[in-house]
C-alpha positions as CSV (number, residue, x, y, z in Angstrom):
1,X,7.3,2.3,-25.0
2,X,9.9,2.9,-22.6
3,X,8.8,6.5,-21.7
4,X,6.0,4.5,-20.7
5,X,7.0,2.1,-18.7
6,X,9.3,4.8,-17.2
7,X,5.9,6.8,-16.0
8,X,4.6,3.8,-15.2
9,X,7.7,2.0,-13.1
10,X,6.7,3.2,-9.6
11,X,3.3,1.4,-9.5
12,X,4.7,-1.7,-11.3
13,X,5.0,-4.3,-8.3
14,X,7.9,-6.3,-8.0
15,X,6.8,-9.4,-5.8
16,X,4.8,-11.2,-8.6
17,X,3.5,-10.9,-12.4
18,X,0.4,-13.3,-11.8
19,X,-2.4,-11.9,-13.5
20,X,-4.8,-10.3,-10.8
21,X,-8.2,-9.2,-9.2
22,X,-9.3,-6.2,-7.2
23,X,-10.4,-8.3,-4.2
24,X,-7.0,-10.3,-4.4
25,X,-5.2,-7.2,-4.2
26,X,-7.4,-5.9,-0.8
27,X,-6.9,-9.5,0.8
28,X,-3.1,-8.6,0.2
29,X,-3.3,-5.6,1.9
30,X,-5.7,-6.8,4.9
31,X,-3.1,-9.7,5.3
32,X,-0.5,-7.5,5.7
33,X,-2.2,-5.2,8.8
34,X,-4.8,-3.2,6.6
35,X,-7.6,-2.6,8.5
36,X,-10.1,-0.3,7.7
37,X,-12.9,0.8,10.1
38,X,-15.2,1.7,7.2
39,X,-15.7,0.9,3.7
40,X,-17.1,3.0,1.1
41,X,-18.4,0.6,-2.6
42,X,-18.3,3.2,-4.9
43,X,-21.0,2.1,-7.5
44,X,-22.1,-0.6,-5.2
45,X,-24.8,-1.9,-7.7
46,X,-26.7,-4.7,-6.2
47,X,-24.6,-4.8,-3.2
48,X,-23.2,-7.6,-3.2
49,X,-19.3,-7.0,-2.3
50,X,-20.8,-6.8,1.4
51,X,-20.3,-10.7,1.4
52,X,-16.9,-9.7,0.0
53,X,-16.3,-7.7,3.3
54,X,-18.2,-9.6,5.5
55,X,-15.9,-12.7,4.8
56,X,-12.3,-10.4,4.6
57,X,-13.1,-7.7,7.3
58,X,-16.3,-8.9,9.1
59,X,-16.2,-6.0,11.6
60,X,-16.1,-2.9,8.9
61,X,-19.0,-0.3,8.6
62,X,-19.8,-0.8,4.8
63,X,-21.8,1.6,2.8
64,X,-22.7,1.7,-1.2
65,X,-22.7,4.3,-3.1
66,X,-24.6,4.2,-6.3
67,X,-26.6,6.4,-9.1
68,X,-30.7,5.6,-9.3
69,X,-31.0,3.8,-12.4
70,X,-28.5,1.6,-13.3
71,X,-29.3,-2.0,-14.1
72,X,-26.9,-3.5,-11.0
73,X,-29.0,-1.0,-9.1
74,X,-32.0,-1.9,-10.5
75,X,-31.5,-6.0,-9.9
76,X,-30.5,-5.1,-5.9
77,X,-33.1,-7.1,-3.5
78,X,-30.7,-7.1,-0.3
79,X,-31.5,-4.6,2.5
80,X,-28.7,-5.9,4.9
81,X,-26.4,-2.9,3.9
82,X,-26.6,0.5,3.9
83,X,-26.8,2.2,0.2
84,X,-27.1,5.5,-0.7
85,X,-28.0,7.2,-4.0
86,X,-26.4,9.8,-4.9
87,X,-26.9,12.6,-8.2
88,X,-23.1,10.8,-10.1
89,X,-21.1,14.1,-9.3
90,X,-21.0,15.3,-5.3
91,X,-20.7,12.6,-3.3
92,X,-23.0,13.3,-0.2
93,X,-20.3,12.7,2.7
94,X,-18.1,14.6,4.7
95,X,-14.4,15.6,3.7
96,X,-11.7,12.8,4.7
97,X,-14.5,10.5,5.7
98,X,-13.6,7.2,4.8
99,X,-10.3,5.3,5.0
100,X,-11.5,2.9,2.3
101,X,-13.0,3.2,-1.1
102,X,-13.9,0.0,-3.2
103,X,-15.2,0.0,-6.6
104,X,-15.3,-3.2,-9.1
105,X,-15.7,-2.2,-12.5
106,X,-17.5,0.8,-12.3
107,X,-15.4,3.6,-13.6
108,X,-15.9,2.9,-17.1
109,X,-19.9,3.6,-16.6
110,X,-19.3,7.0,-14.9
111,X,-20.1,9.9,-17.6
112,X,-17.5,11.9,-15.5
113,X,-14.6,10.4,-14.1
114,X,-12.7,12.6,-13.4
115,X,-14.8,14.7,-11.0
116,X,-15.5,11.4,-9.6
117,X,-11.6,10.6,-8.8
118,X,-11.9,14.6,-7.5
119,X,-15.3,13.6,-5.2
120,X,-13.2,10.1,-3.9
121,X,-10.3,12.0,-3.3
122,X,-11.9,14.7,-1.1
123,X,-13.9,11.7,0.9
124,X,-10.8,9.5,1.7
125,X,-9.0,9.6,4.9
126,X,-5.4,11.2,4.2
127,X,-3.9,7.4,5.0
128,X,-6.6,5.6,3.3
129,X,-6.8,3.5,0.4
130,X,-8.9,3.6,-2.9
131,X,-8.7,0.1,-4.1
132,X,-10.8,-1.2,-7.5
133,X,-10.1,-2.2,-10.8
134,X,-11.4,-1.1,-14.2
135,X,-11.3,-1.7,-18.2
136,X,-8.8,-0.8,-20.6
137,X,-9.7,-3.0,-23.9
138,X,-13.4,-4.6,-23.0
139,X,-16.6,-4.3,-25.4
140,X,-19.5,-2.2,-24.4
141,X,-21.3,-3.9,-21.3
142,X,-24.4,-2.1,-19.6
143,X,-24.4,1.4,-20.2
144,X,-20.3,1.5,-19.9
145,X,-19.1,4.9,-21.8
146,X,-15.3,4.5,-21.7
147,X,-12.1,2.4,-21.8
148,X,-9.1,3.8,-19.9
149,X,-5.4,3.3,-21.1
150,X,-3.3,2.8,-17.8
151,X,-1.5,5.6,-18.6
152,X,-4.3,7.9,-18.9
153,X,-5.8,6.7,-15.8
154,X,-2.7,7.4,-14.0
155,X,-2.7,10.8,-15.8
156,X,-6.5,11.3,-13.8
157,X,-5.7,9.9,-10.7
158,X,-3.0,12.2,-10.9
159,X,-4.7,15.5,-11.8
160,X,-7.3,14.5,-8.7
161,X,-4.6,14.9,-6.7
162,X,-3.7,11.5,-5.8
163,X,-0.7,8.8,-6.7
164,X,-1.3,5.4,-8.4
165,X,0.7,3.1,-5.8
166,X,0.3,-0.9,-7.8
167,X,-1.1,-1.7,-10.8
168,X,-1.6,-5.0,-11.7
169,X,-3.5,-6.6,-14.5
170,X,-6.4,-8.4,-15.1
171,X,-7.7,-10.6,-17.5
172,X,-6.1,-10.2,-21.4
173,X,-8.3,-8.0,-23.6
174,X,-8.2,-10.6,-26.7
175,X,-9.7,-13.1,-24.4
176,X,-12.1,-10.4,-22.8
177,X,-13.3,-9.5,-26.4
178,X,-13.7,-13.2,-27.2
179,X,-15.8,-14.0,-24.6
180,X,-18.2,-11.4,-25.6
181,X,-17.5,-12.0,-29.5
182,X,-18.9,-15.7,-28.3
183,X,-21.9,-14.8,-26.7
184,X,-20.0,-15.2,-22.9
185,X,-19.8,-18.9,-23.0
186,X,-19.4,-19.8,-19.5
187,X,-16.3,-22.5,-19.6
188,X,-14.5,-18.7,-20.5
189,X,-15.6,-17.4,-17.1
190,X,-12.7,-19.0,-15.0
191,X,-10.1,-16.3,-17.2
192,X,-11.7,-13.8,-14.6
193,X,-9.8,-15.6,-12.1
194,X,-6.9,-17.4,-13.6
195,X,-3.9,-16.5,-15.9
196,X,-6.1,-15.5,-19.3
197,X,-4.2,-17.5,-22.4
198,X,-2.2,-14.2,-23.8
199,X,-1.3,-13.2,-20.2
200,X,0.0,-16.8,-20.7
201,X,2.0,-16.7,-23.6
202,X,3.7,-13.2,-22.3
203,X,5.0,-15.1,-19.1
204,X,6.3,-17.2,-21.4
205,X,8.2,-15.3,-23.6
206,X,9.4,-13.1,-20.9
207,X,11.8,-15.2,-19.9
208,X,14.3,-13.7,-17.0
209,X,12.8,-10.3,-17.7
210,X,12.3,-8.5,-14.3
211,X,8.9,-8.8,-12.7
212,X,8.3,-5.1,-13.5
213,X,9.0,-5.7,-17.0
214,X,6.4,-8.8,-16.8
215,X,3.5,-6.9,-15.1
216,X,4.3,-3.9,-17.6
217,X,4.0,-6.5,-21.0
218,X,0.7,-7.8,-19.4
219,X,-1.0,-4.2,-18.9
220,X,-0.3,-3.2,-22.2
221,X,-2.8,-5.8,-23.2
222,X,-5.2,-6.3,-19.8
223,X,-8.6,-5.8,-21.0
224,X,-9.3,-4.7,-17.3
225,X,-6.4,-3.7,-14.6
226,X,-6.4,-3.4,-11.0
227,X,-5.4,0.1,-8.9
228,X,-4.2,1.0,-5.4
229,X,-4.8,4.7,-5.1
230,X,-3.5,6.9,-2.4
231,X,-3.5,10.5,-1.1
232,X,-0.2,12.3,-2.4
């Protein structure tokens, strides 16, 4: 594992091993000066990260981004943002067009995703940020197609010609796969949004291992992880 880890090291963060979420990981980054005039929620679904932005960056322009049929898409009933379909390959905006891109879960229900990383590439702003989290170990959930390892997805993000800058992980895949196996009994919910019990047990046996070490152990196992992508 440790040509791994060595791949892997520069987007390993060294402040903190608590496990993580996507909009944790923005409020970070808007805490620390990040600013963004626009947002773009790619596969925006039923919309409803514009309370997200509302609440963390109340004066953005936010826009969604989604496919047709889709059964987020398909459940939306707010018409207080401004969506967009679009065909899943070219995304209809202009070159170096937004200096954020957001997308929760999503990449594992795009049947290419790779020209997708291409398409978010060519729209962010050459100092932007494409913030979002996806699944490594999770069972099939509506219409999802793939599973990425975290080192293939830096491998993508890579070939699209951009750099994975932090990578942090979410909840534990053994836990993730239980909740399904159990018919998603909702006490199991709150893993989403604290430390899941085998992200648990590998703080513990960590020890004095170095916070990269600690956040590496956990992704190995993260049933979804959590990505800040940049321009290169």
């Amino acid at each position: 594992m440790s040509d791994v880890y060595d791949y892997l090291k520069e987007s390993l963060p060294g402040d903190h091993s608590r496990q993580a979420t996507a909009e944790a990981v923005l409020q970070a980054r808007v805490a620390k000066g990040f600013a963004p005039a626009k947002v773009l929620d790619f596969g925006c679904g039923d919309g409803r990260s514009i309370d997200l932005f509302r609440r963390m960056l109340p004066q953005v322009d936010w826009t969604g981004v989604d496919i047709e049929a889709s059964p987020e898409v398909a459940s939306r009933r707010r018409q207080d943002g401004r969506f967009v379909t679009y065909d899943g390959y070219e995304l209809p905006f202009p070159d170096r067009s937004f200096p954020l891109v957001y997308s929760h879960q999503v990449l594992e229900h795009v049947r290419k995703p790779e020209l997708a990383l291409r398409e978010i590439a060519r729209v962010l702003e050459p100092d932007g940020l494409f913030i979002g989290q996806t699944s490594q170990f999770e069972p099939y959930h509506s219409y999802s197609l793939w599973n990425f390892t975290v080192y293939g997805f830096k491998r993508i993000v890579e070939d699209a010609g951009m750099q994975l800058a932090e990578l942090r992980p979410g909840i534990d895949g053994f836990t993730l796969m239980r909740r399904t196996y159990e018919g998603r009994p909702p006490e199991m919910s709150k893993y989403f949004s604290q430390e899941s019990p085998i992200n648990e047990e590998i703080e513990k046996a960590a020890g004095d291992k170095r916070t990269q070490v600690r956040n590496f152990r956990k992704l190995l196992f993260c049933g979804q992880f959590i990505f800040v992508v940049q321009l290169r």
